[in-house]
C-alpha positions as CSV (number, residue, x, y, z in Angstrom):
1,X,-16.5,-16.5,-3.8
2,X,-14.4,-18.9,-1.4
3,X,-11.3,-16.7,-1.5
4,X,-9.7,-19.7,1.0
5,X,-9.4,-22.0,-2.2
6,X,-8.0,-19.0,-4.5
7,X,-5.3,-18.2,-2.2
8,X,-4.3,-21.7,-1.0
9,X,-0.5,-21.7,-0.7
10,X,-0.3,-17.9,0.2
11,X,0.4,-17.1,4.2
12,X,-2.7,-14.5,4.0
13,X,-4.7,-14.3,6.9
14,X,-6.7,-11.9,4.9
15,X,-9.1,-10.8,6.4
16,X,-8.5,-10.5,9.5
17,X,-11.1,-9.4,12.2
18,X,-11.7,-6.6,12.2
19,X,-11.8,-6.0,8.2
20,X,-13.9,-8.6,8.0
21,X,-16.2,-6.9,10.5
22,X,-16.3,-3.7,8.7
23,X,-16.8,-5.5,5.1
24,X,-19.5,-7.3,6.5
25,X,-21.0,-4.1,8.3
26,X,-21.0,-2.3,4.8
27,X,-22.5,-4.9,2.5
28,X,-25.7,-3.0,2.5
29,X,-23.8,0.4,1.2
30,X,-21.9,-1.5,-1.5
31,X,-24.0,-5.0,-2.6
32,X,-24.3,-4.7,-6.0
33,X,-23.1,-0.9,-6.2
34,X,-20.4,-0.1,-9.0
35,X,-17.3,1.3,-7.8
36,X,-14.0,2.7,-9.5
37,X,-10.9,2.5,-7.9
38,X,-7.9,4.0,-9.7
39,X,-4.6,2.8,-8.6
40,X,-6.0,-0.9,-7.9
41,X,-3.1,-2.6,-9.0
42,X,-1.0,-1.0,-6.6
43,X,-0.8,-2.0,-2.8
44,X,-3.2,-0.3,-1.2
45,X,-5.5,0.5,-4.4
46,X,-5.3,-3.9,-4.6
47,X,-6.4,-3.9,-1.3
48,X,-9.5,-1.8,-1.0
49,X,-10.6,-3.6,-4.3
50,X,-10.4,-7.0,-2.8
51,X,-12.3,-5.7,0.1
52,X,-15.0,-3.8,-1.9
53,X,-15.4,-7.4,-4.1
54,X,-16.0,-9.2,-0.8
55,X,-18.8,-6.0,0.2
56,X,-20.8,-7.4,-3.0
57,X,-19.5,-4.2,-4.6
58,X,-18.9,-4.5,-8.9
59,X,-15.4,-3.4,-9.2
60,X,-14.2,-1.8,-11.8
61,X,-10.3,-1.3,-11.5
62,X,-8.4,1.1,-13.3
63,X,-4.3,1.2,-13.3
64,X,-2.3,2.7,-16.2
65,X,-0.3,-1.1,-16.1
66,X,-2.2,-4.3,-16.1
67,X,0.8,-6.6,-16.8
68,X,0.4,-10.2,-15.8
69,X,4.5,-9.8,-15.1
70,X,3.9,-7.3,-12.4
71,X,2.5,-10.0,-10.5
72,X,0.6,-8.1,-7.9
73,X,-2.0,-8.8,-5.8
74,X,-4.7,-9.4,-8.5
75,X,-2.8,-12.0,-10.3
76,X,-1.6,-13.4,-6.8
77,X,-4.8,-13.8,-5.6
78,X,-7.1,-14.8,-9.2
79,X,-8.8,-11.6,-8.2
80,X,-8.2,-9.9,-11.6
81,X,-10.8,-12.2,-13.3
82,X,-13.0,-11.4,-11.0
83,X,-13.1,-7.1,-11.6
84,X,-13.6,-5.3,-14.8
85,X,-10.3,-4.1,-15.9
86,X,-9.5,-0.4,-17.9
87,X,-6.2,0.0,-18.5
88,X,-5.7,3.9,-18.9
89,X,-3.6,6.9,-18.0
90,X,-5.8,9.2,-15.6
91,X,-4.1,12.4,-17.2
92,X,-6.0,11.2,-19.8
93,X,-8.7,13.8,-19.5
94,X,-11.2,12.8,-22.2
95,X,-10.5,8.3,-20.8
96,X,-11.3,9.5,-17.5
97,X,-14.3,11.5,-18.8
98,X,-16.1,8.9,-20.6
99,X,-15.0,6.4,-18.1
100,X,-16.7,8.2,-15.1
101,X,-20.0,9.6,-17.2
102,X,-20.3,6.3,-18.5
103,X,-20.1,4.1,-15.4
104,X,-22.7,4.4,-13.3
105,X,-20.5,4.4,-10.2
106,X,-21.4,5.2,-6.7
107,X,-18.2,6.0,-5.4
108,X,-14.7,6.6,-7.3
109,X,-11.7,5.9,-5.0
110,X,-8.7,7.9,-6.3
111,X,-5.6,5.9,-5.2
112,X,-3.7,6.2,-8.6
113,X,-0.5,8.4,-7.8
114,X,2.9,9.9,-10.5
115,X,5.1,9.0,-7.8
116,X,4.5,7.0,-5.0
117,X,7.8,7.9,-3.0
118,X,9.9,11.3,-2.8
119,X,12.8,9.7,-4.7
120,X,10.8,8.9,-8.1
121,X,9.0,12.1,-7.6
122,X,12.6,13.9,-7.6
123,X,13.8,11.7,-11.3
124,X,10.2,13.4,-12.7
125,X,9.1,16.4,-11.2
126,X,6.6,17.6,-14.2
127,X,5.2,13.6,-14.5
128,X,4.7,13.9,-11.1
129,X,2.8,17.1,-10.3
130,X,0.8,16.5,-13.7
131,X,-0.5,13.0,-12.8
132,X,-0.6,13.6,-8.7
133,X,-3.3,16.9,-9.9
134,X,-4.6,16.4,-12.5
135,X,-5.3,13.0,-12.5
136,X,-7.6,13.7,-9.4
137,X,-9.0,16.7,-11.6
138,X,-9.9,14.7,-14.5
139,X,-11.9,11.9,-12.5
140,X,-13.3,15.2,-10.9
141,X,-14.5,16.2,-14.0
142,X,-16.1,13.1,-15.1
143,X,-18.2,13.5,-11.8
144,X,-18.7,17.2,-12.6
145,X,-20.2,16.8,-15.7
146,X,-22.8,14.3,-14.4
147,X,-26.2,15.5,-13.1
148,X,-25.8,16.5,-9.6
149,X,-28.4,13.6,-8.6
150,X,-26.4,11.2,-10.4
151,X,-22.4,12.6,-9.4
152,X,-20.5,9.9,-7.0
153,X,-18.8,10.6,-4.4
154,X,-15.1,11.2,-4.9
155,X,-12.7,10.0,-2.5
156,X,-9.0,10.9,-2.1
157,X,-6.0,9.7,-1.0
158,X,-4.0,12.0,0.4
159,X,-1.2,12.3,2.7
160,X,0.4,13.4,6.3
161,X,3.5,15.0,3.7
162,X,0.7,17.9,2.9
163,X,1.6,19.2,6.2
164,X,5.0,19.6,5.9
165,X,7.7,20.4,8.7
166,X,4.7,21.3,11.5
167,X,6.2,23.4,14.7
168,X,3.1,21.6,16.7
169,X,2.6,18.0,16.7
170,X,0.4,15.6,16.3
171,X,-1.2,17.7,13.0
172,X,-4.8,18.1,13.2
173,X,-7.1,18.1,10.2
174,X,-6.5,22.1,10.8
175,X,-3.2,21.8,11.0
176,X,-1.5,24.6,8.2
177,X,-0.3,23.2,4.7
178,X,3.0,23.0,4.1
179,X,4.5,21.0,2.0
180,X,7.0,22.0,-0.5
181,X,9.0,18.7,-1.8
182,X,7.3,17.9,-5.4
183,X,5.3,14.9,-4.0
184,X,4.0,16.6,-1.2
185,X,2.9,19.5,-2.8
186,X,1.3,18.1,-5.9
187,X,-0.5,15.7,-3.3
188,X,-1.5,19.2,-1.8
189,X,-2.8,20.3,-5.1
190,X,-5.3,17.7,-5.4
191,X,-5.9,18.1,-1.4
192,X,-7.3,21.7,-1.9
193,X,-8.9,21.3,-5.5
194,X,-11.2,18.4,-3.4
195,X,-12.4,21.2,-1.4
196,X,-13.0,23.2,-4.3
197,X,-14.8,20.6,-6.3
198,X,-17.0,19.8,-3.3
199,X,-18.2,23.7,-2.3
200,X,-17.8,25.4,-5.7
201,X,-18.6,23.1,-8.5
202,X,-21.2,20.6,-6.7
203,X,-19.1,17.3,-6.8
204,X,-19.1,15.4,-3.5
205,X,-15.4,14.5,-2.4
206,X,-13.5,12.9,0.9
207,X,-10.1,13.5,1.3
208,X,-8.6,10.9,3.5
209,X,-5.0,11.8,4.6
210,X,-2.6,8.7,5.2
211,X,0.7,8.1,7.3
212,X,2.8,5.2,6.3
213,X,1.1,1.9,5.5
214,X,2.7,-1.5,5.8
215,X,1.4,-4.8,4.8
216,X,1.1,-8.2,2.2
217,X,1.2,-6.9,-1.1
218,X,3.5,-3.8,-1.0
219,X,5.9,-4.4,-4.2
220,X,7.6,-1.2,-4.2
221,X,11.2,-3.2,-2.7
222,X,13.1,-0.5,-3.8
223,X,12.1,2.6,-1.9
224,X,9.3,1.9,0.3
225,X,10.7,0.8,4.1
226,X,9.1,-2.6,4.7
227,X,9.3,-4.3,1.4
228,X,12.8,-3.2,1.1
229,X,13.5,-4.5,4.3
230,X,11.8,-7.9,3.7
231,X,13.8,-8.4,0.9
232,X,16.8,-7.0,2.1
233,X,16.7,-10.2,4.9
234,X,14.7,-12.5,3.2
235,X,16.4,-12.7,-0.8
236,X,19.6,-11.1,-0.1
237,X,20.9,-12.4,3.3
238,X,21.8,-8.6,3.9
239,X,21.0,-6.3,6.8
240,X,18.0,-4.0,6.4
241,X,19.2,-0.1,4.9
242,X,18.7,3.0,6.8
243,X,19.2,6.2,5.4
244,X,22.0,8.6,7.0
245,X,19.1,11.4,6.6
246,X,16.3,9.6,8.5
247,X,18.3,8.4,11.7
248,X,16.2,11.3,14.1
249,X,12.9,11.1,11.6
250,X,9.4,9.6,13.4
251,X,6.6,7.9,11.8
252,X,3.1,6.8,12.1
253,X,2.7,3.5,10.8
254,X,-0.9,1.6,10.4
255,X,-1.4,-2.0,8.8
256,X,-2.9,-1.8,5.6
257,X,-6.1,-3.6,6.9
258,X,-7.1,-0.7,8.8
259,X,-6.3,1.9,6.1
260,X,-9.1,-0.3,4.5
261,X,-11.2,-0.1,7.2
262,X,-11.1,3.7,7.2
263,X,-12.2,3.9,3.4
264,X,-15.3,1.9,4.7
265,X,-15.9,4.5,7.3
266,X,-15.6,7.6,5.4
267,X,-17.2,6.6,2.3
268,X,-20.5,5.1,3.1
269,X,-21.1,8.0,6.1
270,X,-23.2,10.9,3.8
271,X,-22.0,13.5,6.4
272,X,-18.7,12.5,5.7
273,X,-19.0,14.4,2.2
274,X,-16.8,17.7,2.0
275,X,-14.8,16.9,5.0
276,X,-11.3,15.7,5.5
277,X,-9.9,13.3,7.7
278,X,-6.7,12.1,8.6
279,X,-5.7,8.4,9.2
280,X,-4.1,8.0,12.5
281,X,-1.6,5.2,13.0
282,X,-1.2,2.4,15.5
283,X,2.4,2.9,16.2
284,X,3.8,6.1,16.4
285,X,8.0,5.8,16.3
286,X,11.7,6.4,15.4
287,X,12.7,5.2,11.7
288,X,15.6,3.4,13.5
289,X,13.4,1.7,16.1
290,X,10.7,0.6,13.4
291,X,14.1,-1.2,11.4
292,X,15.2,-2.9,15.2
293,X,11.7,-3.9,15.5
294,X,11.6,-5.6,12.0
295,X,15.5,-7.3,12.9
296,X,14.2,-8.5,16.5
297,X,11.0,-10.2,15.1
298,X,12.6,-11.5,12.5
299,X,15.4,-13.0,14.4
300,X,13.0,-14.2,16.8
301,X,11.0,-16.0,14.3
302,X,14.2,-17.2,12.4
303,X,15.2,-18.5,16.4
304,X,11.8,-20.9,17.0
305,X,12.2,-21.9,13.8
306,X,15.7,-23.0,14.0
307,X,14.3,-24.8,17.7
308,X,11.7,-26.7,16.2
309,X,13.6,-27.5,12.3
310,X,16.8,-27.2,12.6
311,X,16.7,-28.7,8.9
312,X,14.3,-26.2,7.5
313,X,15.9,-23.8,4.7
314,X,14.4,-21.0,7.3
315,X,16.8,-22.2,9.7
316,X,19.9,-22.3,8.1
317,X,18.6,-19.1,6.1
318,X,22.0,-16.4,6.7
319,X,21.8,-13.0,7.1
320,X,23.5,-10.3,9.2
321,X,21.2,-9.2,12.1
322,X,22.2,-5.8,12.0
323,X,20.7,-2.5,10.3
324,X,23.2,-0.8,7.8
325,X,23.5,2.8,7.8
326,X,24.2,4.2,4.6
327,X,24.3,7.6,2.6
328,X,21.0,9.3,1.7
329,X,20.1,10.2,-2.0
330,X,21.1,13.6,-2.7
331,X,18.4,16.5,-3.1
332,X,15.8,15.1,-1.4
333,X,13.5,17.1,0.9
334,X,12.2,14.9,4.0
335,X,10.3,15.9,6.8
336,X,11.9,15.0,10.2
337,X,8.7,14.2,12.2
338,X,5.0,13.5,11.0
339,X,2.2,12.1,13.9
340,X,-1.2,12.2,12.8
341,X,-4.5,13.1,14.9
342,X,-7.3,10.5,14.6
343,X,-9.9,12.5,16.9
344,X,-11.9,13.8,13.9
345,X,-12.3,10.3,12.0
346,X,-12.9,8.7,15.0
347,X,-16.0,11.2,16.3
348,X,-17.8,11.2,12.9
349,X,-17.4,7.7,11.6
350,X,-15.9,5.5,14.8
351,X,-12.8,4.4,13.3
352,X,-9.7,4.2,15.1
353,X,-7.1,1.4,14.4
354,X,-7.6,-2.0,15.5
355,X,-4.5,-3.9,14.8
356,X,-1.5,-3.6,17.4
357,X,2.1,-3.0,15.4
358,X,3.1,-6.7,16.2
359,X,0.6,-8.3,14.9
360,X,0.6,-6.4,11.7
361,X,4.7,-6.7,11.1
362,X,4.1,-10.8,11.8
363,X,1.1,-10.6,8.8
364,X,3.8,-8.8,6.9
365,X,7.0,-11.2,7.1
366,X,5.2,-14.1,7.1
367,X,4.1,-13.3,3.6
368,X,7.4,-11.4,2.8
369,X,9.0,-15.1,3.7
370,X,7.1,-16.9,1.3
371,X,6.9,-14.2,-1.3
372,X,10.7,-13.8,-1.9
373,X,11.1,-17.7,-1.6
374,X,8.6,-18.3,-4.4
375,X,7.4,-16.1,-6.6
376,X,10.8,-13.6,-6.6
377,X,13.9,-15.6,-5.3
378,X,17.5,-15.1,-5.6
379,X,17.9,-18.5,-6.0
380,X,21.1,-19.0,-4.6
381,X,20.6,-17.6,-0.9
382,X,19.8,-21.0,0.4
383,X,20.5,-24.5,-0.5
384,X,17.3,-25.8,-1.2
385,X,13.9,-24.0,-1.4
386,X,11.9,-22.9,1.4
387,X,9.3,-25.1,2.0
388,X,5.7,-23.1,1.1
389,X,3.7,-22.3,4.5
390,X,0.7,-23.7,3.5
391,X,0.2,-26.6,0.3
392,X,0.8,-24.8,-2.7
393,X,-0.3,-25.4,-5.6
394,X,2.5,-24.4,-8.7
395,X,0.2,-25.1,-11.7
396,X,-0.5,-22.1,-13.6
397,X,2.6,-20.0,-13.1
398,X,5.2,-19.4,-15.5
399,X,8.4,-17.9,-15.2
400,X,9.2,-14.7,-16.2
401,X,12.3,-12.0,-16.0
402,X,12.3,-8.9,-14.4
403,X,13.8,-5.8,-15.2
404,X,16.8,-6.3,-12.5
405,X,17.7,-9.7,-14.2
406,X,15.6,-11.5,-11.2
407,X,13.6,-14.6,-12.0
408,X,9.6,-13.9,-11.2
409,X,6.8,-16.4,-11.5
410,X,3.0,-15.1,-12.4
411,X,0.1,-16.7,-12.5
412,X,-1.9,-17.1,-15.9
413,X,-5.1,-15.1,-15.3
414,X,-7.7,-15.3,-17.6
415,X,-8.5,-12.3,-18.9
416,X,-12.2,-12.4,-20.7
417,X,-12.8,-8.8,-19.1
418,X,-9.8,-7.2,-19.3
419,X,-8.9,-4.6,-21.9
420,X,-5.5,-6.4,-21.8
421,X,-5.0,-9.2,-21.9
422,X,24.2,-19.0,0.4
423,X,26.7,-18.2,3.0
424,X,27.3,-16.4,5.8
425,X,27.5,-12.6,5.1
426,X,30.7,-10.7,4.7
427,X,29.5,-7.8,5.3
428,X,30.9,-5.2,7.9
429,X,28.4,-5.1,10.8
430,X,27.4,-1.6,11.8
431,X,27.1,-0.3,14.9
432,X,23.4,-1.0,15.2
433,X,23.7,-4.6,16.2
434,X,21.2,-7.0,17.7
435,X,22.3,-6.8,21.1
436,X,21.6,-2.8,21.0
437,X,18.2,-3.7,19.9
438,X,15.8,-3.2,22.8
């Protein structure tokens, strides 16, 4: 497959080095071996499925919403014609069942999630813990009731929130449980039912803990930090939003590229089986000094551009260089500081991350840029379109709207195995301005 001519038009680098390395490396685990990955039409579910297609693995992806209108990174990159598609709910206990006996899969990656932020989880509490539990317990189940010779590994994604508010940092895989907001505990749910599954009923699971991931792809604009960020500069001209509650709160953060990477790791290593690892990031830091570090680079790349092309919508693109302060949703429960050990994954399976912070935010703008300039615009931001960063070919899109009232363009998949077929701101500046920004 020449993914080169598939994504022509679309600033993705993908994959870079050291993906490409580890893809390569696994080809003889995953040529020709049947995978299920639930969750693949979200951002990082979409991007272990591209990466298992280009292992020579046969993909089959399962999300509860295959819309064309979503426009994710399957119909971005033509990839959804390429995968066998099942659209189902995986609290669908008898779907998953026949799904998983049925399949013949080696390995079942369990990305799907109820909620995949604290906010939604709070606006459905019972959708959330049902779905975060036992949606990993039903694709448990399907492996359960396999001969034990014929079971595939199960591997879940968990997360550094199953910790909870730690006296000791950086958590270790033995770190106590404890977390008690309704994501992070229904995530904990699953965490400890992997276990059980593994020792008591026979099925063999991975449970791969996560910090935040940032990259291409991530749609979630309205919660998740990056992509609300991104669109915050790029659609809306305004200053990236930081919430009053997360001003002294401390992240890891690892490019989605090498969350991928770490999936490779754990699930082709046998010995990796009934163990849990967590994924370290590459860039441990302060909520506010993650936002400066997306204004500077931004405002550095705005800068050379405005050097070179004066002319160039980019250029004369406005926007406050600033990060806006404001109130925090009410009722949430937040954890002020989460810093992952990657000792463990890194001494059984030689992963560690391999791409610097820098060169993972540049992967991410540069894609953000084009993203909200052609496929989700605001289309009076700038005078005149932004010029695509590579020839772009428009055929086979159609417009669509949104919920928000926002014009969207998808690509027209086909579908033969799918189930389905501006001015200046006016804007106070806060206090966080450019020239603080160090």
């Amino acid at each position: 497959m020449n993914y080169s001519s598939i994504l022509a038009g679309v600033p993705d680098s993908w994959p870079g080095p050291a993906l490409r390395a580890t893809i390569n490396e696994s080809r003889p685990t995953f040529r020709g071996a049947r995978v299920l990955i639930s969750g693949a039409n979200g951002f990082v579910g979409g991007h272990l499925a591209r990466a298992m297609h280009a292992a020579g693995a046969r993909v089959t992806a399962l999300d509860c919403d295959f819309s064309p209108s979503r426009g994710t990174q399957l119909d971005l990159t033509g990839l959804r014609d390429e995968l066998e598609l099942v659209e189902a709910d995986v609290c669908d206990r008898r779907a998953m069942a026949a799904l998983v006996c049925g399949g013949g899969f080696s390995h079942v990656f369990h990305l799907a999630a109820g909620a995949s932020t604290i906010e939604r989880a709070i606006a459905d509490p019972y959708g959330t813990i049902v779905a975060n539990t036992m949606g990993f317990v039903n694709l448990a189940e399907g492996a359960r009731l396999l001969p034990e010779g014929k079971r595939p590994t199960v591997v879940y994604a968990s997360t550094d929130k199953v910790y909870g508010e730690a006296q000791v940092l950086p958590y270790t895989e033995d770190t106590e449980l404890g977390g008690v907001g309704i994501y992070d505990a229904s995530k904990l749910c699953a965490d400890i039912l992997a276990k059980t599954y593994h020792r008591a009923l026979g099925v063999p699971t991975v449970v791969l803990r996560m910090c935040n991931i940032f990259g291409p792809y991530d749609l979630n604009c309205d919660y998740r930090l990056f992509p609300k960020a991104m669109r915050n500069i790029f659609r809306d001209g305004q200053s990236p939003e930081l919430y009053m509650n997360s001003v002294e709160h401390f992240r890891d953060y690892v490019f989605v590229e090498d969350a991928i990477r770490a999936y490779f790791h754990i699930a082709r290593e046998p010995k990796c089986q009934g163990r849990v690892y967590n994924l370290p990031g590459a860039h441990y830091v302060s909520t506010p000094d993650v936002l400066r570090d997306i204004v500077n680079f931004v405002s550095e790349f705005q800068d050379r551009q405005r050097e070179c092309d004066p002319s160039s919508p980019l250029a004369r693109h406005e926007w406050n260089r600033s990060i806006r302060v404001v109130p925090s949703a009410p009722n949430l429960i937040t954890i002020s500081k989460q810093h992952l050990d990657g000792t463990r994954i890194y001494r059984e399976t030689g992963f560690e991350p391999m791409t610097d912070f820098k060169s993972g935010l540049h992967a991410t703008a540069n894609f953000y840029l084009w993203y909200f300039n052609h496929i989700a615009p605001r289309k009076a931001l700038v005078s005149a379109p932004l010029e695509p960063l590579a020839p772009h070919q428009e055929d086979g899109f159609e417009a669509v709207i949104s919920d928000d009232g926002l014009p969207v363009h998808r690509l027209v998949p086909k579908l033969r195995r799918s189930r389905k077929t501006a001015g200046a701101s006016s804007r106070p500046r806060s206090f966080l301005k450019t020239e603080q920004l160090v």
